[in-house]
C-alpha positions in Angstrom: -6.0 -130.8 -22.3 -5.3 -134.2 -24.4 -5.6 -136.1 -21.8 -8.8 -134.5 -20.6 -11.2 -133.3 -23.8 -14.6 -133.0 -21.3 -12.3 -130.7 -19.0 -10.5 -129.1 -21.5 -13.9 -128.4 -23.0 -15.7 -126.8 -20.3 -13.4 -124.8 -19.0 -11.6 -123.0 -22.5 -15.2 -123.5 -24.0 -17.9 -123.4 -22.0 -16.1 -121.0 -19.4 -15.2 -118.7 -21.8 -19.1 -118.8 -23.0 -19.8 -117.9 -19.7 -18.4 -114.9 -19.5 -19.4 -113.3 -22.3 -23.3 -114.2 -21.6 -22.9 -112.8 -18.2 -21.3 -109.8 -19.5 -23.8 -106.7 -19.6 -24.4 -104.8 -22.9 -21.2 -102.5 -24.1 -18.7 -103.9 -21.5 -15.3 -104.2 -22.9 -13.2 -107.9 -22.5 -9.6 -109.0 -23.9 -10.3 -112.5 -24.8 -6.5 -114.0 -24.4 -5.5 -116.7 -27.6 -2.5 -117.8 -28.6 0.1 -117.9 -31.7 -0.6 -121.8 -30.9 -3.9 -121.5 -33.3 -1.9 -120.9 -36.4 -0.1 -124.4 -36.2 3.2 -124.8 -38.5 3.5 -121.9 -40.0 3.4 -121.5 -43.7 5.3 -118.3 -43.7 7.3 -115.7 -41.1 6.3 -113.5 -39.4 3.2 -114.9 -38.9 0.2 -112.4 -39.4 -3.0 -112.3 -38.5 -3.8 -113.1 -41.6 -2.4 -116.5 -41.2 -4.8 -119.4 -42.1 -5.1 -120.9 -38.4 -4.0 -124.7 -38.3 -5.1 -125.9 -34.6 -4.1 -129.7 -34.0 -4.6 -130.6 -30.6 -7.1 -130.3 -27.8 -6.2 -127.1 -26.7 -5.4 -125.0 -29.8 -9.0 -125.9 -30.6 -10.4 -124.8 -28.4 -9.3 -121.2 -28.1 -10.1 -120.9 -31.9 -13.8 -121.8 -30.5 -13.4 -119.2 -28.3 -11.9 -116.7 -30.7 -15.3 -117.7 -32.8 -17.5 -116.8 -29.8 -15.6 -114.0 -28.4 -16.1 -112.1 -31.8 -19.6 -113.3 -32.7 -20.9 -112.2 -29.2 -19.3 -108.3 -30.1 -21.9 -108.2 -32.4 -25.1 -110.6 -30.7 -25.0 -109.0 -27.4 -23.1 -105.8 -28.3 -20.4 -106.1 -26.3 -16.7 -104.6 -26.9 -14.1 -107.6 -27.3 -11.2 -108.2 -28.7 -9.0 -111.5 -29.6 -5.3 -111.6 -28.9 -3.0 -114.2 -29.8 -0.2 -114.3 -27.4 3.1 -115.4 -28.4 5.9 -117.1 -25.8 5.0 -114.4 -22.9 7.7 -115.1 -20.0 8.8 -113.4 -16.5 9.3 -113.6 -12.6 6.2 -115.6 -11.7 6.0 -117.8 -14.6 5.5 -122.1 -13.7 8.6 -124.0 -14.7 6.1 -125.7 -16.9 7.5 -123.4 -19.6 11.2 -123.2 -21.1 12.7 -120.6 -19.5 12.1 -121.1 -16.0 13.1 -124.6 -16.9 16.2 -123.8 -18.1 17.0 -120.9 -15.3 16.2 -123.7 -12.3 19.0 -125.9 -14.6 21.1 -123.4 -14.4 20.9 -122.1 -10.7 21.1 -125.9 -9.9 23.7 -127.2 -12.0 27.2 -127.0 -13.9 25.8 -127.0 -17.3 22.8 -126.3 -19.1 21.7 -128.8 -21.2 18.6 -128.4 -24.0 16.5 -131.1 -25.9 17.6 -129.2 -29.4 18.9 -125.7 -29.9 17.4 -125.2 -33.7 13.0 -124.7 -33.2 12.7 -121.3 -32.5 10.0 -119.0 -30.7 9.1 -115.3 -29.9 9.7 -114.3 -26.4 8.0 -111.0 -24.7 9.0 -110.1 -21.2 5.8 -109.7 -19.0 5.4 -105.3 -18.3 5.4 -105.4 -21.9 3.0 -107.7 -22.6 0.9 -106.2 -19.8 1.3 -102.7 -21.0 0.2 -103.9 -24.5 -3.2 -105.6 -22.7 -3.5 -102.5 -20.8 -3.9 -100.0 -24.3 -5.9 -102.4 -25.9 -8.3 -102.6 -23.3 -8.7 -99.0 -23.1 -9.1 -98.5 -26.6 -12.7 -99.4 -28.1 -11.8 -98.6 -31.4 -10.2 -102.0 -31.7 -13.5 -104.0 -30.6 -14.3 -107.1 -33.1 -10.4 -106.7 -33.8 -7.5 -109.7 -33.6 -4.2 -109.0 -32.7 -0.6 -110.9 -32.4 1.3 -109.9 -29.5 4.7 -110.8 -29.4 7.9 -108.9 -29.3 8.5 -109.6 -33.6 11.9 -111.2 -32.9 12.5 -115.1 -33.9 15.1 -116.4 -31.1 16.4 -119.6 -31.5 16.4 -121.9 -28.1 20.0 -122.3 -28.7 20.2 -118.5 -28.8 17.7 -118.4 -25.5 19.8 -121.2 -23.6 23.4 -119.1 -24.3 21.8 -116.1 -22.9 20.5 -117.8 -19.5 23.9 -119.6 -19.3 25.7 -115.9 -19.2 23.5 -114.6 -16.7 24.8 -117.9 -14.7 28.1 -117.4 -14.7 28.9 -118.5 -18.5 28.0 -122.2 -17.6 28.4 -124.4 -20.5 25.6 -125.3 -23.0 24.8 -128.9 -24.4 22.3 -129.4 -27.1 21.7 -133.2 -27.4 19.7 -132.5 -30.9 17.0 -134.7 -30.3 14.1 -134.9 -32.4 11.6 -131.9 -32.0 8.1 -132.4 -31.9 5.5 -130.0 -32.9 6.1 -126.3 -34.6 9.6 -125.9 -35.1 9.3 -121.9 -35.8 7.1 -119.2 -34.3 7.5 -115.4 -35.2 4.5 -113.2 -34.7 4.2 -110.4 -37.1 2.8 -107.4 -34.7 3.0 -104.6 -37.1 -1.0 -104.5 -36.5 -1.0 -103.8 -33.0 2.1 -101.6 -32.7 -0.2 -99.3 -35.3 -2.9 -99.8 -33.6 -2.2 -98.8 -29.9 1.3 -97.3 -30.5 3.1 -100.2 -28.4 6.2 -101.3 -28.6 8.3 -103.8 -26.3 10.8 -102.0 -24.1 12.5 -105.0 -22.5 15.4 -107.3 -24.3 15.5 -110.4 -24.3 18.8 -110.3 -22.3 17.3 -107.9 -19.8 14.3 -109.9 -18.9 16.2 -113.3 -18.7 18.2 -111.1 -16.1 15.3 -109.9 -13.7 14.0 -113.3 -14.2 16.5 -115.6 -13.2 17.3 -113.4 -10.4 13.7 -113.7 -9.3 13.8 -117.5 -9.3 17.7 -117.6 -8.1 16.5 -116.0 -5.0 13.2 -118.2 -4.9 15.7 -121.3 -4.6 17.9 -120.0 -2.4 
């Protein structure tokens, strides 16, 4: 997104702007942010009351889209709702993201090193997040509503990289505490949606780091 703004622009932007004019009257759409439009955070768990603090390309623009996703509930009378995903993760998932990153280092090496153990993030396995998109989507009551999803539960990378390292074969962990760039803690306070749908996440963290790395394990080879 940095690198491209035009792109970045019309697709978060003006694709999402799309959609909702070519929506008809009453029809019901999850528009998906992220716990990335808060920035730093000034206090955890972070709620959705949290002033939002977007500082790149990208956060930015899903705050625009938050902005037109809730003004066109009320313009064209449509039924949407804003959710800010947190660190959402399982079989399937690009090793553009940390944990397939680390599992492929693991399945594919005798130890598992990481940039620094300390920043922390909030991790849901993928049914649950699904199942969460699932209730909210069925439930109109929560139109022109924001919600964090997330599983509540701050996990250091430290913490994350030990647990992938057990479920391949206790391989040792390095952390070469570099310096960290960007938030350094990410906690989502989801006390709103757990009232609000009656979801809560099933998996562990340890559970899902299992079914995933035996998804990519046998992707590898």
């Amino acid at each position: 997104c940095n690198e491209n703004l035009d792109k970045a622009f019309d697709v978060n932007v003006n694709g999402t702007l799309n959609v909702l004019q070519n929506c008809t009257e009453g029809a019901r759409l999850i528009f998906m942010s992220g716990g990335i439009v808060y920035g730093p955070p000034t206090e955890i768990p972070i709620s959705e009351t949290h002033p939002l603090g977007s500082h790149d390309v990208y956060s930015t623009t899903k705050v625009i889209g938050e902005r037109l996703t809730l003004m066109m509930n009320e313009k064209r009378k449509l039924n949407t709702t804003v959710v800010r995903n947190f660190s959402t993760y399982g079989p399937g998932q690009t090793s553009d993201y940390i944990i397939p990153t680390l599992i492929e280092q693991a399945s594919t090496s005798d130890v598992l090193e990481i940039w620094n153990g300390e920043p922390t993030r909030d991790f849901t396995y993928v049914d649950d997040t699904v199942e969460a998109l699932i209730l909210l989507s069925e439930n109109y009551n929560v139109s022109g509503e924001i919600f964090n999803l997330g599983s509540g539960v701050e996990t250091s990378i430290g913490k994350l990289a030990k647990a992938i390292a057990s479920a391949s074969d206790g391989i040792p962990v390095v952390d070469l505490k570099k310096d960290v760039v960007g938030n350094t803690r990410q906690c989502c306070d989801n006390s709103k949606l757990r009232s609000s749908i009656a979801w809560e996440p099933k998996i562990s963290l340890d559970d899902g780091i299992s079914i995933t790395a035996e998804h990519i394990r046998n992707l590898l080879g």
